[in-house]
N, C-alpha and C positions, 0 to 999 in steps of 0.2 A: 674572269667573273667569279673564281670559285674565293680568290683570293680578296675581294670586296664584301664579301658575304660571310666569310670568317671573320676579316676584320669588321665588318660591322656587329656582327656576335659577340666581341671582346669589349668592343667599346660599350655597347648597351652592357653589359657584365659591370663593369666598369661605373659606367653612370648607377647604374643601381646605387651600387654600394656607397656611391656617393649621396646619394641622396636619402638612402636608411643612416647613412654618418652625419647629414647636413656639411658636408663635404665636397661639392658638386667643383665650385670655382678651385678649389687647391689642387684635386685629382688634376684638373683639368690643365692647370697651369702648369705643375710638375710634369704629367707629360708630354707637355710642348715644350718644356725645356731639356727631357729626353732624345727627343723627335730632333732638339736643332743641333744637339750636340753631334748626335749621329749624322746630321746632314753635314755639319763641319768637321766632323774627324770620320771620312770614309773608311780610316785604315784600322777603326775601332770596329766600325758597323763590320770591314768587311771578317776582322777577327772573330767577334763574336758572332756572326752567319755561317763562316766555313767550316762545314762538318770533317774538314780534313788536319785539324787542330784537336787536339787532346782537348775532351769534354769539362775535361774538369780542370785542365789550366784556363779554357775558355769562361766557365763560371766564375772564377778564383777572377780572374778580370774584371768581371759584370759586378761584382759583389763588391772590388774594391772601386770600381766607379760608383757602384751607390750607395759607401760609405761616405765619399766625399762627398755627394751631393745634396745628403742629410732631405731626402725625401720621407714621408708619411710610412709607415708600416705598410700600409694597404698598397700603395702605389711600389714600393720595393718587394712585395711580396706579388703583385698583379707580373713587374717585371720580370720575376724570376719564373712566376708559370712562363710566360713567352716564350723564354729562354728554354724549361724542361718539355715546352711543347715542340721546340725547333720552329716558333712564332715571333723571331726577333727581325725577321725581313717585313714584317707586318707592322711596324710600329707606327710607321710616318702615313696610313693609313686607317691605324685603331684611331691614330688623333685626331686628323679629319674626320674622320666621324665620329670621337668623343664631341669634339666642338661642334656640329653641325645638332646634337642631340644637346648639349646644354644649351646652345643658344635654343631651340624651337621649345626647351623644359622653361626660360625664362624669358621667354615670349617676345625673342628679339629674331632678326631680318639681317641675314645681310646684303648687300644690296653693290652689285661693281657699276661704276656709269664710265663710257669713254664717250670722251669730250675733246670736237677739234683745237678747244683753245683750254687756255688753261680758266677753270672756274673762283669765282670770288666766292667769300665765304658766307656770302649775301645766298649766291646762288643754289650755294651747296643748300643751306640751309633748307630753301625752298621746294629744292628738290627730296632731303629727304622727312619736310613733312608730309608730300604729295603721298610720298611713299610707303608714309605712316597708315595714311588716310586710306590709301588704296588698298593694303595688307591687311589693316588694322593689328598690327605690331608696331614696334620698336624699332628704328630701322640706323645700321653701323653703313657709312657709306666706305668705299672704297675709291676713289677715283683715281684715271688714268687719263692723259692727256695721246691721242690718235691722229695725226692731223690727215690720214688718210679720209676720213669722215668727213672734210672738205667745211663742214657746219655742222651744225646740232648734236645732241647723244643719243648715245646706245643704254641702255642699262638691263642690268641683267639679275633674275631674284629668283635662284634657283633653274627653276625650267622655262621662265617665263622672262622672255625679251622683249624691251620697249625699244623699238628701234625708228627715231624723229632724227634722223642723220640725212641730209643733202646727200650723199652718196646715196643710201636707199631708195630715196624718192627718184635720182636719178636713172637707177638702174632699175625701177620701176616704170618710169616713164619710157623706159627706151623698150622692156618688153612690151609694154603699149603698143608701142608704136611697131617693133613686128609683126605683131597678129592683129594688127591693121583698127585698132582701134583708135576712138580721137580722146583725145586728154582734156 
């Protein structure tokens, strides 16, 4: 918990400055491509985390990965506090919540559906003006193909689940029918 609640403190830090810079989409891109690096080379991430690594050949690392990667001042300088905070196991978390705060700053949705079959782009469409309409935002679909679902979708927009799936209804009908009610 406590480690949600920091990184969502970095990332709002973060977005600020992006948006007194009009810089909101660059921050934001830069470090998701921090974020994937580190998710592909664990043996950087685990370097620069382990406090059992000389401090300052760990920095001298961070600094020349963020020469090469020719990031913003701001976003090279956001990374090294991380770093002098011992907040670099935080990163793949500051970004999830940088993104979840840009997108709600530029009034878009995201929005996951699972779907027994695979959907047309007919459908999709459909779906995410319903979803437009229903949020009244801007809505990014994500779709995933479930055949556990048996029919229909799932979809999901933040805390709130729309769930029109043949399995549900199923397993709906059958507590029914335990506690003796008629369908």
């Amino acid at each position: 918990m406590k480690k949600l609640s920091v990184a969502r403190r970095y990332a709002k830090a973060l977005l600020i400055l992006g948006v007194e810079n009009d810089q909101v989409e660059l921050y934001g891109d830069e470090l998701k491509v921090f974020d994937q690096v580190l998710t592909h080379h664990q043996e950087l991430e685990q370097t620069l985390c382990n406090p059992l690594y000389n401090t300052d050949s760990r920095k001298n690392i961070l600094k020349s990965v963020l020469n090469k990667m020719n990031f913003s001042q701001v976003v090279n300088s956001f990374l090294m506090l991380l770093f002098d905070k011992r907040r670099m196991n935080f990163v793949s978390n500051i970004n999830e919540f940088y993104q979840k705060l840009a997108d709600e700053l530029k009034g878009v949705v995201r929005a996951n559906v699972k779907s027994a079959h695979d959907l047309s782009a007919e459908a999709k469409d459909s779906i995410r003006i319903a979803l437009s309409k229903l949020t009244g935002k801007e809505v990014q679909l994500h779709v995933e193909k479930d055949v556990e679902l048996i029919g229909g979708i799932v979809t999901k927009i933040g805390d709130l689940v729309l769930d029109g799936s043949i399995k549900k209804q199923i397993l709906s009908m059958k507590e029914s029918l335990k506690r003796g009610e008629s369908i």
